[in-house]
C-alpha positions as CSV (number, residue, x, y, z in Angstrom):
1,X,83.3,101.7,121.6
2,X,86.1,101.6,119.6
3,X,88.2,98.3,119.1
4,X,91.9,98.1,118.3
5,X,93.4,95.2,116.6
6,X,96.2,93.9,115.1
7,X,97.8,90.5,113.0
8,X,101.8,89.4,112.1
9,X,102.5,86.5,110.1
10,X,104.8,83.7,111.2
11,X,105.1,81.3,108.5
12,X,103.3,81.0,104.5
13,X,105.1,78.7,102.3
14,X,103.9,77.1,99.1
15,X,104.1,73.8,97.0
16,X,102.8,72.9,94.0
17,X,101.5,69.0,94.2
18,X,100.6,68.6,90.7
19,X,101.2,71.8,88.0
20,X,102.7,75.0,88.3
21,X,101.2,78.6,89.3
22,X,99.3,80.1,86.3
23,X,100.7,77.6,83.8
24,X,103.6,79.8,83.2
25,X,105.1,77.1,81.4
26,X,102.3,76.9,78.7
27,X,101.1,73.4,79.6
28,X,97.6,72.5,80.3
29,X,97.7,70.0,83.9
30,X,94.8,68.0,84.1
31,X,94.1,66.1,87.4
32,X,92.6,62.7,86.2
33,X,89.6,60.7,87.9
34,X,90.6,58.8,90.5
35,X,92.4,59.2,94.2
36,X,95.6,60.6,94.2
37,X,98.4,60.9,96.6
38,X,100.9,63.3,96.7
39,X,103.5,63.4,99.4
40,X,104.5,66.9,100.6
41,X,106.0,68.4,103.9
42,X,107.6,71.8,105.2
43,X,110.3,72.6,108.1
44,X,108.9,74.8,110.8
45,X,111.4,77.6,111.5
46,X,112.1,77.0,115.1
47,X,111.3,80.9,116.4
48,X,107.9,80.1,115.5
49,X,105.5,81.0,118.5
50,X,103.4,78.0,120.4
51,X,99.7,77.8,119.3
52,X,97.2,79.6,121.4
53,X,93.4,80.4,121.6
54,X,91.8,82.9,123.6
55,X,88.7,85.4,123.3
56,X,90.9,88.8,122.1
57,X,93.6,86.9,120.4
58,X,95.3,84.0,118.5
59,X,97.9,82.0,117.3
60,X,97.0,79.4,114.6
61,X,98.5,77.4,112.1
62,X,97.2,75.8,109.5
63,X,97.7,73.8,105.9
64,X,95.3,74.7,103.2
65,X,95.3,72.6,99.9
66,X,93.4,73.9,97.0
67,X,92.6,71.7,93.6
68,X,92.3,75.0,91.0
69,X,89.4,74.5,88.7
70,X,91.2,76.2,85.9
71,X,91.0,79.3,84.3
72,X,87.5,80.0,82.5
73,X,85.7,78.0,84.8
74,X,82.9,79.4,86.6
75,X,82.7,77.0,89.7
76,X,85.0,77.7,92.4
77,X,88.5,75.9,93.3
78,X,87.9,73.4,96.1
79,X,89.7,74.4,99.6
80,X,89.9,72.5,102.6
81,X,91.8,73.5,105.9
82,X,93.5,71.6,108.5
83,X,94.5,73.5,112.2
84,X,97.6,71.7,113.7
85,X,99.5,72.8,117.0
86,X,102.9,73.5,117.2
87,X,104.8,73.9,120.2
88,X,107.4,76.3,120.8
89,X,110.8,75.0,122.6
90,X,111.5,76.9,126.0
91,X,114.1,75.3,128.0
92,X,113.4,75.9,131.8
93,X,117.7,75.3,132.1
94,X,118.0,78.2,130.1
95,X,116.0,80.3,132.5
96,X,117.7,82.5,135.3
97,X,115.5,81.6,138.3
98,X,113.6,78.7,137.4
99,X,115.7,76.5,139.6
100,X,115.2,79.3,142.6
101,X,112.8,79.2,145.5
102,X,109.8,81.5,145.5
103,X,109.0,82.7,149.3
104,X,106.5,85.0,150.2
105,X,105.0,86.4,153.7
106,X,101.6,88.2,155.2
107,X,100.3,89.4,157.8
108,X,97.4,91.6,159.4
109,X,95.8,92.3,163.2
110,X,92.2,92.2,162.4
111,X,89.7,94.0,164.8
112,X,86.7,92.8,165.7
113,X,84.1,96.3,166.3
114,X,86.7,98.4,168.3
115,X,88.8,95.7,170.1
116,X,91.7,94.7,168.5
117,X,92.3,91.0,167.7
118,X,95.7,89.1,167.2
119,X,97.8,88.5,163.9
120,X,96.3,86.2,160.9
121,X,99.1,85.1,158.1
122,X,101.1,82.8,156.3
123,X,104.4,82.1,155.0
124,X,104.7,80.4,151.8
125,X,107.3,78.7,149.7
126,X,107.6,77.2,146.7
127,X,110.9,75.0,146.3
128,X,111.8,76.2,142.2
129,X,109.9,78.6,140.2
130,X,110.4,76.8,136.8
131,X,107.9,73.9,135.9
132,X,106.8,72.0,132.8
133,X,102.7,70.8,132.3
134,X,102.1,67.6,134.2
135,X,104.2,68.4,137.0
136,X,103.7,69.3,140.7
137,X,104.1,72.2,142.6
138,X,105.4,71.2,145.8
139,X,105.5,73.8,148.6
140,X,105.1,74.6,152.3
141,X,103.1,76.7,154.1
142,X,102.8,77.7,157.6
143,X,99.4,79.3,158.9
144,X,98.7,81.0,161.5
145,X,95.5,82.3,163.0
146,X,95.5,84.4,166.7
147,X,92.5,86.0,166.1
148,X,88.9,85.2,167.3
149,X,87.6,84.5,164.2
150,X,87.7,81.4,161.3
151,X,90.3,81.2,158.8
152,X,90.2,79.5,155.4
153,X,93.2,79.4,152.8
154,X,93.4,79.0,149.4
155,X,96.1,78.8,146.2
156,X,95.2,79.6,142.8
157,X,97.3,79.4,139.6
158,X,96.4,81.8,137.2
159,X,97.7,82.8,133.8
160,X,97.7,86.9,132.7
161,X,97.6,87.3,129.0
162,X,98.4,90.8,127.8
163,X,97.0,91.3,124.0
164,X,98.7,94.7,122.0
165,X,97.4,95.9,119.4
166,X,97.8,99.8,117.5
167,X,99.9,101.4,121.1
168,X,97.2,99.9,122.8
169,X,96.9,96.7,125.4
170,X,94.4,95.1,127.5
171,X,95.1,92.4,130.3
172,X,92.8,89.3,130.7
173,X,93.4,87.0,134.0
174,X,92.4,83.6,134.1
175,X,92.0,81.1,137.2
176,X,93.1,77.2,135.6
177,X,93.1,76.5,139.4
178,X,91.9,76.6,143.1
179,X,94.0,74.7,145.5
180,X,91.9,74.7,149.3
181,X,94.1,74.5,152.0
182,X,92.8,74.1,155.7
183,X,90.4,75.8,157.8
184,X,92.1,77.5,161.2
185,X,90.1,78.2,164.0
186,X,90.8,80.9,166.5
187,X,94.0,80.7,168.0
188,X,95.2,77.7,165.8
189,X,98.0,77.4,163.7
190,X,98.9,74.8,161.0
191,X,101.5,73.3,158.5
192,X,100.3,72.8,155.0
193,X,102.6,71.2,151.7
194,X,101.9,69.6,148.7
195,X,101.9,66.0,148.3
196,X,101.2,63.5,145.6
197,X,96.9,62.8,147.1
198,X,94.1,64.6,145.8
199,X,93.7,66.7,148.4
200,X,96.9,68.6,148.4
201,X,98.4,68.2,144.8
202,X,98.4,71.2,142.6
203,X,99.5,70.2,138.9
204,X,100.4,72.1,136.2
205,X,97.5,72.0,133.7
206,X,98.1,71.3,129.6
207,X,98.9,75.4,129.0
208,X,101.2,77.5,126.5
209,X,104.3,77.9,127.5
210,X,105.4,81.6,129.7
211,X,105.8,84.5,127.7
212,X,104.8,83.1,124.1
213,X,108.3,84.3,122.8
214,X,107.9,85.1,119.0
215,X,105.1,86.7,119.2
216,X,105.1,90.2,119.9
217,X,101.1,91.1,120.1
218,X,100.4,88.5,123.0
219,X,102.3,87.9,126.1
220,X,101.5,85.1,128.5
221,X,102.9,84.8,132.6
222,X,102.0,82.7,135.2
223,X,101.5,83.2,139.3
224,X,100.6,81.4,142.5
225,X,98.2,83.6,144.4
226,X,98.0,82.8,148.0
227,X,94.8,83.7,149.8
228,X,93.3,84.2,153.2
229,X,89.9,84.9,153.8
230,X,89.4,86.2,157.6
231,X,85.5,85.3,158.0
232,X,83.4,89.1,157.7
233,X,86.7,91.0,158.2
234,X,89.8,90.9,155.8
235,X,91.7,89.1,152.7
236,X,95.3,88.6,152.8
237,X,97.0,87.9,149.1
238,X,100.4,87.9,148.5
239,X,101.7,86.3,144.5
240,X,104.6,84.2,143.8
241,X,105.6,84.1,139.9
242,X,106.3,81.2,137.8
243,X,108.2,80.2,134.6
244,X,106.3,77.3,132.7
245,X,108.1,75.9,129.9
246,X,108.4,73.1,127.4
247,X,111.7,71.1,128.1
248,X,112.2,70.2,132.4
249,X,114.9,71.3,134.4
250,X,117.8,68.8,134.5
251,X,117.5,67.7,137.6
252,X,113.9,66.9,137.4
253,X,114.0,64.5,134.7
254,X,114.5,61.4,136.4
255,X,111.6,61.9,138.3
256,X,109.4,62.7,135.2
257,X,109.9,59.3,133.7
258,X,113.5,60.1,131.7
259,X,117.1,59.1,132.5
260,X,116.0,55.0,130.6
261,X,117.0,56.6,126.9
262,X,120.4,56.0,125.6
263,X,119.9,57.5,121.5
264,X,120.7,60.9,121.3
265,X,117.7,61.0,118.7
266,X,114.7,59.3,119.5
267,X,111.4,59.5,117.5
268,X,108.0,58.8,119.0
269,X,104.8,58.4,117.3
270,X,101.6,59.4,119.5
271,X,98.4,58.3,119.2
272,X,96.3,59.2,116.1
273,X,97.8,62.6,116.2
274,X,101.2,61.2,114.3
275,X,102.8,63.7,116.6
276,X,106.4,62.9,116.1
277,X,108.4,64.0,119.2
278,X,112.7,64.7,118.5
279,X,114.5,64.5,121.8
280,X,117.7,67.3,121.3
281,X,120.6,65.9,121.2
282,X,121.9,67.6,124.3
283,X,119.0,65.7,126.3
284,X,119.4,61.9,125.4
285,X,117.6,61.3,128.7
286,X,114.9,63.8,128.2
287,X,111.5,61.8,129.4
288,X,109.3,61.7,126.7
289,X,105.9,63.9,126.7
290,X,102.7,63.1,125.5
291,X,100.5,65.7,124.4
292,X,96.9,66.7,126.1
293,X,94.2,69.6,124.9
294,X,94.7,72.9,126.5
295,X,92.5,74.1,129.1
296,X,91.0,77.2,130.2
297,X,91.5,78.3,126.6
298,X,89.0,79.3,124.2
299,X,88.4,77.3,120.9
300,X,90.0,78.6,118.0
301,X,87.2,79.5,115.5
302,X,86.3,77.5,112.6
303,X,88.7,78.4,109.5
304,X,85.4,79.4,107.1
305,X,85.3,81.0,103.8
306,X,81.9,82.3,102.6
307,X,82.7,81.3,98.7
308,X,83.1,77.4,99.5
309,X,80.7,74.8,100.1
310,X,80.2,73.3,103.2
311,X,81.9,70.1,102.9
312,X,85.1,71.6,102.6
313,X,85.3,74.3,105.3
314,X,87.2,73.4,108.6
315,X,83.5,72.6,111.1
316,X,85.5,71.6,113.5
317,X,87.0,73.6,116.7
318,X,90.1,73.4,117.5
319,X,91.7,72.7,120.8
320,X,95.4,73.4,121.0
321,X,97.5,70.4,122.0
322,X,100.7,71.1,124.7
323,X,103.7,68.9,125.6
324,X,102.8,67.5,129.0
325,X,104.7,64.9,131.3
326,X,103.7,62.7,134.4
327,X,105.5,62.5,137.4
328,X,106.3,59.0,138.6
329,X,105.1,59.8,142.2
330,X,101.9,60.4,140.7
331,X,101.7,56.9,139.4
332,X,102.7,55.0,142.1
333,X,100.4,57.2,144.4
334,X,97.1,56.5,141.9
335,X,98.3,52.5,142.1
């Protein structure tokens, strides 16, 4: 079996805490005993792509310090890494469709041994087609069932990844989630939309943004399948696809939890992560997010180097963390 693969680099700056890169200045720098504290940071160039884990690919970023033992010294220089998420800025009012309906339609006579039965279908619709994590899909569905056998319904949302590598590419589906809808008997028909119970609510999960623009080796999209399952005869599918992004539509921000903000600028520290969130200055009202581990992806594998000692290698797996908001409906419906 052969196996393709392939790497780019987004980002590798450099800072000297303490001393200069092979003493080029002559000097001797000697660290002294003791805890020492050096303050240091870098700006992220903003086409960077967001952080993602999977199976057949990655994006990571990471800081790695290293204390140099000097030159002559047979021990080796102590190393430690530390995985941090970024997350990339796409801005669902900036996308041509997001604020359009999604509508799609099946339907199939099903036979029963040589007679011929009635029509089983649907017609589905989905209200806008862009969405941010944390918030609900709202939609309506009408069902329909003339045959003589039982009906079932279901919607998933499901994220295709497409990984490139040397002319090459290979397409992973997953399923974050299954949405049941109602059963139909024979002859019955039904109305089914989204509400804010558990029953009937299908929320966007903590997930990487669509497309994963930057990066050129992996692409991410997102779709609603709608399913039918006619019992011991046929399946009816039909897709409707989706933008996810990072910043809301407008219009959807009040409901989200913004529209209370009056700084153009407004930093916000979250929880132990020391996250800092910047609203743009084009958004004052932009509801702030808080940020929740990915699902469905794959940890990102321990940053290890054979030459170090335990004690300073990354053990840890990493979870990427995504900007995700919460729908006021949702609150006052869990109250």
């Amino acid at each position: 079996m052969t196996h393709y693969s392939d790497e780019e680099a987004y980002i590798q700056e450099k800072v000297y805490l303490f001393g200069y890169d092979d003493n080029s200045d002559g000097n001797t720098y000697t660290l002294p005993t003791g805890k020492h504290i050096y303050p240091f940071s870098f700006v992220l160039p903003e086409s960077l792509p967001s952080s993602l884990t999977h199976k057949h690919g990655q994006v990571k970023y990471y800081l790695e310090a290293t204390i140099s033992r000097g030159q002559g010294i047979t021990k080796p220089n102590y190393t430690c890494r530390l995985q941090f998420s970024v997350n990339a800025i796409l801005d669902l009012n900036n996308e041509f469709g997001a604020q359009h309906e999604g509508m799609v339609s099946k339907e199939k006579n099903v036979c029963c041994f040589c007679c011929k039965s009635g029509p089983v279908g649907f017609d589905f619709k989905i209200f806008k087609s862009g969405f941010v994590p944390g918030e609900v899909v709202k939609f309506h569905a009408d069902l329909f069932n003339h045959s003589t056998r039982e009906v079932s319904t279901v919607v998933d949302l499901v994220q295709d990844m497409k990984f490139h590598a040397m002319g090459r590419s290979k397409s992973k589906s997953v399923q974050i989630i299954t949405l049941e809808g109602p059963k139909l008997k024979p002859s019955e028909t039904k109305e089914w939309k989204s509400d804010f119970d558990t029953t009937a609510m299908l929320r966007i999960p903590s997930v990487p943004p669509s497309r994963l623009d930057g990066c050129r080796i992996i692409e991410v999209t997102y779709y609603l399948k709608v399913k039918m399952d006619v019992k011991d005869a046929v399946t009816l599918k039909e897709y409707v696809p989706i933008t996810i992004g990072t910043i809301p539509l407008r219009e959807d921000f009040a409901e989200l939890g913004g529209g209370e903000l009056g700084d153009s600028q407004v930093e916000v520290t979250m929880e132990s992560d020391l996250t800092t969130v910047i609203l743009l200055p084009n958004y004052p009202d932009l509801p702030p997010p808080t940020y929740e581990e990915a699902i469905t992806l794959s940890y990102s594998e321990p940053l290890e180097d054979d030459d170090l000692p335990p004690e300073y290698m990354s053990v840890v797996k990493f979870i990427p963390k995504y900007a995700t908001y919460s729908p006021r409906s949702a609150h006052v419906q869990q109250k």
